[in-house]
BAKEKE-989227 format. One record per residue (C-alpha): x, y, z. Coordinates in pm, whole numbers, plus 50000, padded with zeros to 5 digits. Layout:
# BAKEKE-989227
[[X Y Z]]
...
***
This chain:
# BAKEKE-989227
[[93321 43252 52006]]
[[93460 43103 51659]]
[[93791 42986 51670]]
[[93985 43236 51420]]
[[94161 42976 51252]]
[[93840 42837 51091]]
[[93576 43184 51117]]
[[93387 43213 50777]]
[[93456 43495 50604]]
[[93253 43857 50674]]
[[93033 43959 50351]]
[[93007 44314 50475]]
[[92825 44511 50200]]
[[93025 44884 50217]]
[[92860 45245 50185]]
[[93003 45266 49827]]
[[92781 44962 49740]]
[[92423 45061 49886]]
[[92390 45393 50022]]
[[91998 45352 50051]]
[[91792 45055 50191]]
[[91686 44937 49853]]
[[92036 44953 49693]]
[[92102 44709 49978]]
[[91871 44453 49880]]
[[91949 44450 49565]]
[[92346 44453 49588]]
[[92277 44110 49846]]
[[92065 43964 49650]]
[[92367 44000 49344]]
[[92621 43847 49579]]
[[92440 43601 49744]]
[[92081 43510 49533]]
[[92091 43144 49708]]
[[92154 43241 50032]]
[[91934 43222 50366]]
[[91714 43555 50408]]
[[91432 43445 50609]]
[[91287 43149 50777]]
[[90939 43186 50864]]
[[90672 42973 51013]]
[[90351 42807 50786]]
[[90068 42762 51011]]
[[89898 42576 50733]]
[[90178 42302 50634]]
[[90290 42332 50979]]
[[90667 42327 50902]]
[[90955 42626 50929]]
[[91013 42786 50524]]
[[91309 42877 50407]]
[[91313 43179 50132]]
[[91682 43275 49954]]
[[91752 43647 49884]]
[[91672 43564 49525]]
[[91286 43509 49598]]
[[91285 43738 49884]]
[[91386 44034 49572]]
[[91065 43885 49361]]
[[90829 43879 49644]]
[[90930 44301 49704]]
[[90878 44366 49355]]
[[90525 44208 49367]]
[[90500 44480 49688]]
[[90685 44780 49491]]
[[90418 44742 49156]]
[[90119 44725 49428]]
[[90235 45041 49590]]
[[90314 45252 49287]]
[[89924 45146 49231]]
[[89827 45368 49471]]
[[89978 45709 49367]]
[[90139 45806 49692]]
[[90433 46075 49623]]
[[90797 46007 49720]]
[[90801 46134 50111]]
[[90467 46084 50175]]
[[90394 45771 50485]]
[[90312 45464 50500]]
[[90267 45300 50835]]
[[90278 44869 50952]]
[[90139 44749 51209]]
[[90258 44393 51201]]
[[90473 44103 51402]]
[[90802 44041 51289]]
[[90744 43821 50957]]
[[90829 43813 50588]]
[[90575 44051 50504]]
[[90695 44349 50737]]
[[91008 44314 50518]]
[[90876 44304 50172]]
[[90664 44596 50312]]
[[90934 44793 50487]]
[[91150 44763 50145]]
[[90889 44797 49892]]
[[90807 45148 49981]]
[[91168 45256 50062]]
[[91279 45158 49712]]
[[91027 45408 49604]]
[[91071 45712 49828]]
[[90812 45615 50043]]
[[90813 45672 50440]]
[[90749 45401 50621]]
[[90590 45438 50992]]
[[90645 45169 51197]]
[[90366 45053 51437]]
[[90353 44849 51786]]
[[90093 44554 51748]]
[[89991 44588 52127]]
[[89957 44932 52111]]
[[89653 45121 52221]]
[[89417 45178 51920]]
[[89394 45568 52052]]
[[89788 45614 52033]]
[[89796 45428 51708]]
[[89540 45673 51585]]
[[89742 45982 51698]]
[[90061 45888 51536]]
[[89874 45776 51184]]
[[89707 46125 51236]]
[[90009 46299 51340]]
[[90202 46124 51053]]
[[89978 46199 50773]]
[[89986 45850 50696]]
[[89846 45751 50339]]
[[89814 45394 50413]]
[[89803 45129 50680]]
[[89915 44790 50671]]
[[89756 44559 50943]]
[[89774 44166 51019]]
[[89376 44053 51051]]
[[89043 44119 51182]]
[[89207 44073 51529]]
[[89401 44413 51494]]
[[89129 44546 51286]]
[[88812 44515 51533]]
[[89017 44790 51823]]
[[89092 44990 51565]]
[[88792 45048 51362]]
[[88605 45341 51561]]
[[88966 45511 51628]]
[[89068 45544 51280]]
[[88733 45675 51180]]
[[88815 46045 51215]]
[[89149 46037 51057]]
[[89021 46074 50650]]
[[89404 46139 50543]]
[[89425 45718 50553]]
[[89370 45659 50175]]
[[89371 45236 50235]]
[[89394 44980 50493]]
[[89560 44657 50398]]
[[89492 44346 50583]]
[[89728 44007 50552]]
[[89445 43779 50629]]
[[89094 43881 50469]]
[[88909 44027 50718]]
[[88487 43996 50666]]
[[88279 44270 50618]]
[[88181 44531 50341]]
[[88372 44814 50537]]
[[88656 44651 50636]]
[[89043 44631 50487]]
[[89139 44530 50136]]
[[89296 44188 50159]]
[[89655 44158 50061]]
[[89584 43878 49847]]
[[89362 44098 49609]]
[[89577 44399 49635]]
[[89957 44239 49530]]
[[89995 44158 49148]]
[[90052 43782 49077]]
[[90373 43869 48882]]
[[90595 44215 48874]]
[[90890 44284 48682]]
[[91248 44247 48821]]
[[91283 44454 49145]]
[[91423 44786 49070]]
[[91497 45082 49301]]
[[91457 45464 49220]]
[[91749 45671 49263]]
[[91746 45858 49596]]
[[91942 46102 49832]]
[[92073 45872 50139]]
[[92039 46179 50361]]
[[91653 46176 50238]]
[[91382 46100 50511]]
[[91332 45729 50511]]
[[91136 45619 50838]]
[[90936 45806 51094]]
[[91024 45595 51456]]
[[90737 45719 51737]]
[[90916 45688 52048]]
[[90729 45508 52381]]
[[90632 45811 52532]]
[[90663 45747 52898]]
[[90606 46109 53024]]
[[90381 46221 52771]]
[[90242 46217 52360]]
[[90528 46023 52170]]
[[90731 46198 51962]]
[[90816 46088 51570]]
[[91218 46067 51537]]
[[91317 46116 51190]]
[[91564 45886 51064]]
[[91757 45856 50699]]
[[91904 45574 50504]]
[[92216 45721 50593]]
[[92147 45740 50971]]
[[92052 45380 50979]]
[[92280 45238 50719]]
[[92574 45388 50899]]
[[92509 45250 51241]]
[[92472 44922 51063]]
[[92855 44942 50970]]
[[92939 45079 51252]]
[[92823 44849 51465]]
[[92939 44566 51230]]
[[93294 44710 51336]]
[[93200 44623 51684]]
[[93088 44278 51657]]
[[93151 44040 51353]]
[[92850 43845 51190]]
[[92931 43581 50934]]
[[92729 43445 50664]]
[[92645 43155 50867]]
[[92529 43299 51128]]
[[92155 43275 51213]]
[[91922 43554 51413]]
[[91615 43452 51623]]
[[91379 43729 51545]]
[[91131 43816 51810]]
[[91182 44209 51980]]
[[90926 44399 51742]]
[[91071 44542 51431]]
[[90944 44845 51534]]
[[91186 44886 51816]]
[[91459 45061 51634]]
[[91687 44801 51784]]
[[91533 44508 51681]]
[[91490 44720 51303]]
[[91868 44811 51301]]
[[92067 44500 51434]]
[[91799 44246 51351]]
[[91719 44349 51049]]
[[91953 44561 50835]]
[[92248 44428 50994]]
[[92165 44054 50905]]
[[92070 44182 50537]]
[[92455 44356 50506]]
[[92632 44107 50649]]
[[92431 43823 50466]]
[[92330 43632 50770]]
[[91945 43466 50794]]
[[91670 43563 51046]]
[[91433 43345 51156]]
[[91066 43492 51271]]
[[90992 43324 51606]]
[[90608 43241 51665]]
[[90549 43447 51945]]
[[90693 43518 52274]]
[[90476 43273 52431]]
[[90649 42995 52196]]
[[90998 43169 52250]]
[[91131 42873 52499]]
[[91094 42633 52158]]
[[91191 42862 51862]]
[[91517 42880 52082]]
[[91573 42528 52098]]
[[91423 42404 51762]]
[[91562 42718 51486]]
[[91913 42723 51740]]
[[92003 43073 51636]]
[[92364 43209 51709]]
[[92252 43550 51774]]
[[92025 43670 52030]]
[[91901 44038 52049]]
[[91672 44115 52344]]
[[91585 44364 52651]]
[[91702 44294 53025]]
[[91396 44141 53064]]
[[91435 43875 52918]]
[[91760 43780 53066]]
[[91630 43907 53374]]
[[91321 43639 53386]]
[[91515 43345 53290]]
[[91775 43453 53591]]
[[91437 43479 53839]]
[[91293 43134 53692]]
[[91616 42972 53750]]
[[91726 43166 54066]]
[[91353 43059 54230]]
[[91431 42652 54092]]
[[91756 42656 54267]]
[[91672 42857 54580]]
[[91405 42617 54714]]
[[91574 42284 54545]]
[[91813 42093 54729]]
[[92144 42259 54908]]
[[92383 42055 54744]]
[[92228 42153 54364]]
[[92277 42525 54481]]
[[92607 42462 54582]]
[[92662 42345 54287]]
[[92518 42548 54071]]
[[92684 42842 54249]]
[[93008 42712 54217]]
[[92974 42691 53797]]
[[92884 42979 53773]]
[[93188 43165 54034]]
[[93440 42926 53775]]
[[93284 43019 53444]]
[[93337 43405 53563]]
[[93677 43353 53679]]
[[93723 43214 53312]]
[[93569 43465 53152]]
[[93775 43724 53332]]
[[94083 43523 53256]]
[[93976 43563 52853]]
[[93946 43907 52930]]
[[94269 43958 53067]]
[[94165 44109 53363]]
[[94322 43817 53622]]
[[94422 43457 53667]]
[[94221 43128 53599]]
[[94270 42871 53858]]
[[93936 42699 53746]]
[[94084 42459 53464]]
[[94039 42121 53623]]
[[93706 42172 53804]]
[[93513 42419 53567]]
[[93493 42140 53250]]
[[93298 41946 53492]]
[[93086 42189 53644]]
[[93034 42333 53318]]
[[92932 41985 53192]]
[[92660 41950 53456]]
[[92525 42317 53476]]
[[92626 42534 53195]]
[[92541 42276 52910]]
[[92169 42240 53004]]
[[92120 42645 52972]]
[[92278 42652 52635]]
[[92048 42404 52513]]
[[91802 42521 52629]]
[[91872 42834 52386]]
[[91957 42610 52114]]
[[92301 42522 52190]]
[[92445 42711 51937]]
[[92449 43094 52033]]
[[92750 43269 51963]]
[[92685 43559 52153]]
[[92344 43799 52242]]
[[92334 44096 52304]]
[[92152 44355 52534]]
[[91999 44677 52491]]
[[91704 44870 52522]]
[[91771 44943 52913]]
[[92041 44848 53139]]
[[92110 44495 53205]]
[[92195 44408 53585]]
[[92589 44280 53633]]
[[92446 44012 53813]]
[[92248 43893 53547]]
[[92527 43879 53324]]
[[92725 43742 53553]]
[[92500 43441 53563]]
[[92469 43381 53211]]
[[92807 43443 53088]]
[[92969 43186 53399]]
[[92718 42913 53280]]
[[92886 43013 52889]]
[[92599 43250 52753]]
[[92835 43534 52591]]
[[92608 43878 52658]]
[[92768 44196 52510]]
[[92571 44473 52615]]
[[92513 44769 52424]]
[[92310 45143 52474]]
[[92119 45368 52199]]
[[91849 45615 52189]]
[[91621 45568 51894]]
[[91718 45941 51805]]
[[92093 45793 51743]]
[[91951 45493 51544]]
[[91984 45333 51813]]
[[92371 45221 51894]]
[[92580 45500 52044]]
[[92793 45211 52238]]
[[92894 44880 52280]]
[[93078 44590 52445]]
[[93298 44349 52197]]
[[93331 44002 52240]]
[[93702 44073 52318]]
[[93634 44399 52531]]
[[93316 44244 52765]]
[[93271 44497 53080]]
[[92922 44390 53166]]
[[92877 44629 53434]]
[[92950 44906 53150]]
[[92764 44953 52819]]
[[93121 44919 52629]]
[[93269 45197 52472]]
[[93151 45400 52192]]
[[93093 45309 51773]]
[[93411 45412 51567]]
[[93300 45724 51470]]
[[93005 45820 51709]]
[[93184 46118 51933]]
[[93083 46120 52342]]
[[93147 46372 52590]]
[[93028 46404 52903]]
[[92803 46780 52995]]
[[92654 46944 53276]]
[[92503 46739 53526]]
[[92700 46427 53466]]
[[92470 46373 53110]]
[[92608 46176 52819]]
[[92643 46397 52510]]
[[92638 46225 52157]]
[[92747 46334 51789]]
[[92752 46128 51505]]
[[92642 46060 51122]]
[[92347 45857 51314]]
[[92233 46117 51513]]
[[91864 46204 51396]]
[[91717 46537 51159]]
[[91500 46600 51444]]
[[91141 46564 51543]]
[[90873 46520 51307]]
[[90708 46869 51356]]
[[90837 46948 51643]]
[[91086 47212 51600]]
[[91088 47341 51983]]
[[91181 46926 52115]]
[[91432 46903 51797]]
[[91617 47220 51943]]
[[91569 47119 52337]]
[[91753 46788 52194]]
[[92037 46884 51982]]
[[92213 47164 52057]]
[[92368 47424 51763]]
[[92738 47181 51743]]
[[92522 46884 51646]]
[[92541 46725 52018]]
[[92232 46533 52121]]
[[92188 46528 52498]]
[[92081 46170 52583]]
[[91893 46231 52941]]
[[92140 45973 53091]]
[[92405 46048 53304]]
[[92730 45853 53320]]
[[93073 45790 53408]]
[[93353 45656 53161]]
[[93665 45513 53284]]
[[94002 45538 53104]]
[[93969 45305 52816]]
[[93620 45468 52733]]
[[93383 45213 52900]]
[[93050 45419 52991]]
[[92832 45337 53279]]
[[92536 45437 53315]]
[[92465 45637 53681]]
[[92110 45747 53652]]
[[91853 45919 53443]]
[[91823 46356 53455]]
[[91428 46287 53449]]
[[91413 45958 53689]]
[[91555 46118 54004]]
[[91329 46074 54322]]
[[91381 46406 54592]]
[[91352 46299 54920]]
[[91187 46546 55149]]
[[91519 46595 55323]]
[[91661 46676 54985]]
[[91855 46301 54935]]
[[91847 46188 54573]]
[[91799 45858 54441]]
[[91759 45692 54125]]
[[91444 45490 54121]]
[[91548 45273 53801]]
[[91873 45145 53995]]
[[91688 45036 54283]]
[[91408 44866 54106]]
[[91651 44695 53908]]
[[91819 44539 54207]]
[[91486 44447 54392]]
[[91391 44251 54038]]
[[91700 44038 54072]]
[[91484 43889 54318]]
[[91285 43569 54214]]
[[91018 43663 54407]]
[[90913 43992 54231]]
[[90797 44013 53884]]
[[90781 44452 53854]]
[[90887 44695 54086]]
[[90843 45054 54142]]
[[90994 45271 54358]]
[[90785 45581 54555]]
[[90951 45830 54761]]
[[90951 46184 54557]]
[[90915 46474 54825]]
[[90828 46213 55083]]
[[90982 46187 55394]]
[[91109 45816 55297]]
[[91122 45550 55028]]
[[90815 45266 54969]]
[[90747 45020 54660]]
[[90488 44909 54482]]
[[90560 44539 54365]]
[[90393 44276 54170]]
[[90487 43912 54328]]
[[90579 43627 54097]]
[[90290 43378 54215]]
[[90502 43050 54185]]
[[90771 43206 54392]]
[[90449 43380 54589]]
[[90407 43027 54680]]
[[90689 42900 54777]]
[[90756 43231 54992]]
[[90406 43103 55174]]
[[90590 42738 55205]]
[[90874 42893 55385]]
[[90682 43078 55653]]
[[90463 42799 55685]]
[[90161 42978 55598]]
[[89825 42856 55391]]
[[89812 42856 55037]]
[[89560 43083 55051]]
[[89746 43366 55290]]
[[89685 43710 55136]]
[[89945 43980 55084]]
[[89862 44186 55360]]
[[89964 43914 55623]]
[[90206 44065 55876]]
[[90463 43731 55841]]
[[90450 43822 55483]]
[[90508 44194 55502]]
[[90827 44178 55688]]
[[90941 43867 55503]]
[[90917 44057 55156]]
[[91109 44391 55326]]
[[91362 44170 55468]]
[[91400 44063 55095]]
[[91424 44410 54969]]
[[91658 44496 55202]]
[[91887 44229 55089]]
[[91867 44349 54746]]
[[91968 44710 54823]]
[[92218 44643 55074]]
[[92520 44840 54851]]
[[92294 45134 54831]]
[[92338 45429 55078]]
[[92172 45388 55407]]
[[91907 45639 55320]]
[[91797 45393 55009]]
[[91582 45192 55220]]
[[91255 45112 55147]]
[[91019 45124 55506]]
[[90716 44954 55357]]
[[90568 44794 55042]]
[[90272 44695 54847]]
[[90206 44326 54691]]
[[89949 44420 54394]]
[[89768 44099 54196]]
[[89758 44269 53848]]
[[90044 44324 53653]]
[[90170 44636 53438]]
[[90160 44541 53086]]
[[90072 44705 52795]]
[[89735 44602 52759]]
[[89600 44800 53046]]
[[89824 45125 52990]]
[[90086 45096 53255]]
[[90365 45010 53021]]
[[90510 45109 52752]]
[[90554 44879 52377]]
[[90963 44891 52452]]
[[90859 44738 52796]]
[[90945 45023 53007]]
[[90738 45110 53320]]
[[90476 45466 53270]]
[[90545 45563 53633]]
[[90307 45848 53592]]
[[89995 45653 53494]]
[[90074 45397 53782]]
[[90116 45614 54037]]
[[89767 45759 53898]]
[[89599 45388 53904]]
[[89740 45335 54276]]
[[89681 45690 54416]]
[[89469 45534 54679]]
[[89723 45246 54798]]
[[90028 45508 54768]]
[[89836 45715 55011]]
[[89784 45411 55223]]
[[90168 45332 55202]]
[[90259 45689 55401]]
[[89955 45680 55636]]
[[90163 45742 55970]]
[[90489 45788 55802]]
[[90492 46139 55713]]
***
């Protein structure tokens, strides 16, 4: 955290000064025209470019002229299908400043979802990165005739294939300009992941966006200096909102990481002071370094253990929740343990924060003892996304903070979290009957998660309405909990829970295979030992059982099922926010869920 004595200054840009996306641009690029927008990777020179807010305006004008080329009305939709980079922005931007819609697409999507939404959408025009995104695609798009173009980045051959970008944009455009337009008018179309069923399009304004910008800004200060490592997809609303908007009003940079793949040296080579990510993320580095230190030596755990016990106790002290009798020895520890995981994410991150799903307390545990500041937050894309959020200064990881100044919460039947605020959506993009199941005639927007809060307004999250499993003896259980716990494990890369009007709880779980083999090393079994060995069976319940051993007695899981393909998004089984489709999986592994309750019902 920056010591308040020498914290730059906050260049907050108010509502009074940009009401609309566009009037933001333009009122940072007035204040700040030298500043850092966006640092962005050339394949071709092979080095990191910088590009001020004073070129980043010029290159969206050259966007803005292109698009008024095409004839689109204000309100119609345009969709992008891109990776984070300087062109999503100019994109995104170009088209607001002109009334335009803009649809934001997953790049590992499947081409048949892609095609519903541009078809649900009405979508005039498509922006895509290369032949690479074109090729799956092609046949899907070929029914949907409301498309009037297809832009492509790189040039992609063939004499039916997308304009190229270069040929489309103008070489020059006049300064960048914005039309006048009504903040509370439609600005962005947001298709949520769809885990039950066809995704639905939340309809967001300038206004609902802009506002949770500033009103998350209240929550957590970003300076000028400041620098984000861009790599969640900027069509996760979070991602959009926080890493994205937020940067551009508080007139911070954002670097475009590579990939995720290249993640581990974006980190260490752009050293960003902001992080925003899912669980996941946190939750593999915990596994990778939980599975080094498990089989290493039992003085390194010891000592590992013990930095991160002191940096916690430290933490807590900051916190004011208890003493801190770790000044002598924590320094040291810190010295030896904590240091190498901050440089390994740069050595210069200020804070990151959470969202997207809950992240486990142990997990935060780990990273903020070793000196990684997490502040957790929760949102619904329908609430753009931020409803709440932990402060640097108020940090209850095992809550998701307390909610935005501004942003009412109440709790309603069944335990559910209740939410009213300027950055609640319009509703669903026709979809009247969903819109009215959602918000109810006061303006409150029933979440689907259900909660406690204690007395200073920290919200936990209990379980989900929809992701409750029904024992046959009528026990309930939340699934998402218990998978979440089993995970912590550095043995198991995804987990899902079975049990719904069964007589008892199994799992279906995809091992980590370097952990796989070390698991073999311990039982003193072959390399080549298969998953169905009986020494490895009751070795990986015995681990399960560890991990749910503060659940009620009845949360025990009697058998389970290694599987050697994970869920990803490629083959279906997850969503492009990362979250499990427990429907289609069970449906994949009908046959070895079966198998799993042979003789146990």
């Amino acid at each position: 955290m920056n010591d308040p004595l020498n914290s730059p200054i906050p260049d907050i840009i108010p509502e009074a000064a940009a009401a609309t996306f566009a009037d933001l641009l333009l009122e940072r690029i007035r204040r700040t025209p030298d500043g850092l927008a966006y640092r962005e990777y050339d394949p071709v020179s092979e080095t990191w470019l910088d590009t001020c807010w004073r070129d980043f305006g010029r290159e969206v004008a050259r966007w803005r002229v292109a698009l008024q080329g095409e004839g689109l009305e204000p309100g119609e939709r345009v969709a992008i299908q891109l990776r984070n980079s300087r062109a999503w922005a100019c994109f995104e931007l170009a088209a607001q400043s002109l009334g335009l819609v803009t649809v934001p697409l997953y790049t590992n999507d499947r081409p048949s979802n892609l095609a519903y939404i541009l078809e649900h959408a009405d979508s005039r025009l498509l922006l895509i990165d290369d032949g690479q995104a074109w090729q799956p695609l092609r046949e899907a798009l070929s029914g949907i005739d409301g498309l009037k173009r297809i832009l492509s980045v790189k040039p992609v051959r063939g004499p039916d294939g997308p304009t190229a970008l270069a040929d489309w944009l103008p070489d020059q455009a006049p300064e960048l300009q914005a039309d006048q337009l009504d903040p509370d008018a439609l600005a962005s179309i947001v298709y949520t992941s769809g885990t039950t069923g066809r995704a639905k399009g939340v309809m967001l304004s300038h206004r609902n966006i802009l506002w949770n910008v500033r009103a998350s800004l209240a929550k957590v200060e970003v300076y000028p200096d400041d620098l984000f490592l861009s790599f969640l997809p900027l069509s996760h609303t979070l991602e959009r909102m926080a890493g994205f908007y937020l940067p551009m009003a508080a007139g911070a940079g954002v670097a475009f990481a590579r990939s995720i793949a290249q993640l581990a040296e974006d980190l260490q080579s752009r050293k960003p002071t902001i992080l925003i990510a899912v669980p996941r993320i946190f939750e593999r580095v915990y596994g990778k370094l939980h599975d080094k230190i498990d089989n290493g030596p039992a003085p390194a755990r010891a000592l590992f253990n013990k930095a991160v016990e002191l940096g916690w106790q430290h933490f807590e002290h900051q916190q004011g929740r208890g003493p801190d009798s770790s000044r002598l020895l924590r320094p040291l520890l810190d010295g030896l343990v904590g240091r190498k995981l901050r440089r390994r994410l740069g050595g210069r991150l200020r804070f990151a924060v959470s969202g997207g799903a809950p992240l486990s307390e142990d997990v935060a545990r780990l990273f903020i003892g070793l000196g990684v500041p997490i502040v957790q937050g929760y949102g619904l894309t329908e609430t753009s996304p931020v409803i709440a959020a932990n402060s640097l200064l108020d940090n209850v990881p095992a809550s998701v903070g307390t909610a935005l100044e501004g942003v009412e919460v109440k709790i309603g039947d069944q335990d559910e979290l209740l939410t009213r605020s300027p950055s609640v959506m319009s509703g669903y993009w026709k979809n009247p009957d969903a819109t009215a199941a959602a918000i109810d005639p006061q303006g409150w927007l029933g979440t689907g998660d259900q909660v406690r809060m204690d007395g200073q307004g920290h919200i936990f999250i209990t379980g989900r309405l929809k992701e409750i499993i029904v024992l046959a003896n009528g026990e309930k259980l939340p699934p998402g909990d218990m998978e979440t716990a089993i995970a912590l494990d550095p043995l198991f890369e995804q987990v899902l829970v079975l049990g719904e009007a069964r007589p008892c709880l199994t799992a279906l779980i995809v091992p980590r295979a370097e952990a796989y083999g070390h698991l073999l090393e311990q039982l003193k079994l072959p390399a080549d030992t298969g998953y169905a060995h009986p020494k490895v069976a009751e070795a990986v319940l015995e681990r399960v059982a560890a991990r749910l051993h503060e659940f009620p007695g009845y949360a025990r899981i009697t058998r389970a099922r290694l599987l050697d393909t994970s869920w990803s998004i490629d083959n279906g089984l997850m969503t492009p926010t990362m979250k499990l489709r427990r429907k289609r999986i069970l449906e994949r592994y009908a046959t070895e869920v079966e198998e799993l309750y042979k003789g146990n019902e």
